[in-house]
N, C-alpha and C positions, 0 to 999 in steps of 0.2 A: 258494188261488189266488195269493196274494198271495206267498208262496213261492215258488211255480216264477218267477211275474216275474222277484223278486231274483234267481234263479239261472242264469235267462234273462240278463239283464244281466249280471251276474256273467261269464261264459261268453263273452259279444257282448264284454267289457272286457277279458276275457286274452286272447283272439283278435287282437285291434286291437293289446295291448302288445305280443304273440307276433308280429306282421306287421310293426310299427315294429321290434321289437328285431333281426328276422331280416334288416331293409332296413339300418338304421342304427346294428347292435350294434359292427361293426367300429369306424363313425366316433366313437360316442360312446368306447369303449374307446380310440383314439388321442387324443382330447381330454383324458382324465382324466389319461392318461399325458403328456401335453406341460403338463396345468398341474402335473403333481407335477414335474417335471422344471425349469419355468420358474420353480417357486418355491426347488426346493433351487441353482439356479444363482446366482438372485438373494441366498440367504442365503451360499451360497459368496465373493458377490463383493463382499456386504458383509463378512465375515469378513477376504478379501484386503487391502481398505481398508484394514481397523482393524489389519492388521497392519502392514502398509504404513507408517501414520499411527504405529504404536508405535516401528518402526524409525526413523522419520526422525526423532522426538522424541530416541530417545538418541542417534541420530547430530548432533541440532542442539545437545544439551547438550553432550555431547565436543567440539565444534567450538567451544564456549564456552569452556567449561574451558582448551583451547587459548590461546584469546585474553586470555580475566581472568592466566594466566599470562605471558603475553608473548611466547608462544612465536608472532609472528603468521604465519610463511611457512609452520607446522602448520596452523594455524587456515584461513589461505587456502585451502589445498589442500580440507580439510574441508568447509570450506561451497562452493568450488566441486565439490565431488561431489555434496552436497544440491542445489545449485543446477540440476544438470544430471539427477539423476534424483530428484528428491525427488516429494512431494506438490504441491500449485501457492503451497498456502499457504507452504509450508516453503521452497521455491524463491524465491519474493522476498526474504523474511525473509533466507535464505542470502545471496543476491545485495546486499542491503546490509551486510550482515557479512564478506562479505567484501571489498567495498569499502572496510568503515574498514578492515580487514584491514591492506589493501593503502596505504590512506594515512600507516597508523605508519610503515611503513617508509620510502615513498618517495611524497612529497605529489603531485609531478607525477603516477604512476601512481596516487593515487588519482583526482584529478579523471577520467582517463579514464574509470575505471571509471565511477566515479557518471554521467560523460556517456553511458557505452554502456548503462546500467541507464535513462537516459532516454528512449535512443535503440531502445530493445525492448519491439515494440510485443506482444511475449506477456505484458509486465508491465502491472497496471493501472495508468487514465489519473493518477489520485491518487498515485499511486507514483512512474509517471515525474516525475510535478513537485517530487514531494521530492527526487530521488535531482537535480534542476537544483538546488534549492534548497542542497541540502547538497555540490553542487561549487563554487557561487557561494560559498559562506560559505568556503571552499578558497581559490578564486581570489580571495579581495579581500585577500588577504596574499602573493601571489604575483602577481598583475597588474593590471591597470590596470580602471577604471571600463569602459570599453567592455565588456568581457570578461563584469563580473556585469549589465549590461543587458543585453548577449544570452540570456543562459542566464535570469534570471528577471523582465525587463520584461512580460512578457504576464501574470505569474503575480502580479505586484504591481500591475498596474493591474487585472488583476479582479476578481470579487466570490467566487474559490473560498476552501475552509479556509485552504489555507496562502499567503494575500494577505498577511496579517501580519507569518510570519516573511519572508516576500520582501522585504517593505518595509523591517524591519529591514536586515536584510543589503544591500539599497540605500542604505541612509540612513547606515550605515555604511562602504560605498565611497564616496561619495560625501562622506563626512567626509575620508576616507581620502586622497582625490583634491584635498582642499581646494579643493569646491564647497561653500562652508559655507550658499548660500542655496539649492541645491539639495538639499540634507541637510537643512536647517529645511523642507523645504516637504513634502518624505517623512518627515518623522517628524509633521510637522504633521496630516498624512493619516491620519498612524495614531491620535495622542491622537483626532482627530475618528472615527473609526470605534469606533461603540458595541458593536461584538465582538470588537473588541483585547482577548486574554487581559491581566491584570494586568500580568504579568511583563512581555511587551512594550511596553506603555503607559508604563512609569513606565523605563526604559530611552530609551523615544523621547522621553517628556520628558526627558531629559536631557539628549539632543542636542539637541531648542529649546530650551534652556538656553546651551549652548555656543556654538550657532550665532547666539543672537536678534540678536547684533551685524548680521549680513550683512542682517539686513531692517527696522533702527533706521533713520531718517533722521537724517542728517547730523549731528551735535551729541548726538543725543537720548544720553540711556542707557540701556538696555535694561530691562525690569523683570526685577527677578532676580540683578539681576548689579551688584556693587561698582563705584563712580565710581573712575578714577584720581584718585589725591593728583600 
């Protein structure tokens, strides 16, 4: 007896798959088919990438190679190619290479650049501040204080990564401009910040060095610095 049950069952359980498979053998068959489909797309389009990614790598070395030689108005061309269809990584990278590119040749056209690399906002926010950063440090050999306050004042009284070198590149317009107690008080700012990379610190003290005249009272002499004979 116990036999015919199982076969009973048995029987009631291919009937039931036999009924599903007849109601919904089409739909499961187009599901199997759209995830094989979804997956070899997916590896298709990773494989795209990484070629993609291999291309732009030799085109950004060639674009180098360019530059370490001297050749820069090859080099510009090169990375403004990368720049406009590259990968997003390789596209910024480009965009400030060619930038210095463009400043060996002709300083005024580089500041553009690095102002219009700041001024684009498909680059990231950390990026645009360098690309102000590194036009400011341009313009403080080519014009006046006003100029690198514009471009990196917000960037050196914050609290982002590149405060520091802003502040440098301030404290050095500002030498530049002979504000020597405006220069002592931005470089002041930077020994006192306890995550001034070395290099920076020991640079800014040397302009409170230079400067410490401009915030001695009257008579005093400076610590640091030789009495006149």
């Amino acid at each position: 007896m116990t036999d015919i049950f199982h076969e009973i069952e048995e029987d009631l359980r291919r009937d039931r798959l036999r009924k599903i498979w007849d109601r919904f053998g089409g739909v499961i068959i187009a599901a199997c088919v759209l995830v094989i489909l979804a997956a070899a797309g997916w590896s298709g389009y990773q494989y795209w990438r990484h070629q993609q990614a291999v291309k732009a790598s030799e085109a950004y070395e060639s674009a180098v190679a360019l530059f370490d030689a001297g050749k820069m108005q090859e080099a510009e061309a090169a990375f403004d190619a990368i720049a406009k269809s590259g990968p997003s990584g390789y596209r910024t990278l480009a965009l400030f290479r060619a930038a210095a590119a463009t400043t060996a040749r002709d300083k005024a056209a580089g500041i553009a650049a690095f102002d219009a690399i700041a001024a684009n906002n498909s680059v990231p926010p950390l990026a645009r501040d360098l690309a102000l950063v590194r036009a400011a440090l341009l313009v403080v050999d080519t014009a006046g204080l006003p100029e690198v306050k514009q471009r990196i004042g917000g960037i050196a009284n914050g609290t982002g990564p590149l405060r520091h070198s802003a502040r440098e590149t301030l404290a050095l317009a500002e030498l530049k401009a002979g504000d020597l107690a405006a220069a002592n008080k931005t470089a002041t700012d930077i020994t006192n910040d306890s995550e001034t990379p070395p290099g920076v610190r020991s640079r800014a003290e040397l302009i409170r060095r230079l400067t410490a005249s401009a915030t001695a009272p009257a008579g005093e002499v400076p610590a640091g610095t030789a009495p006149t004979q």
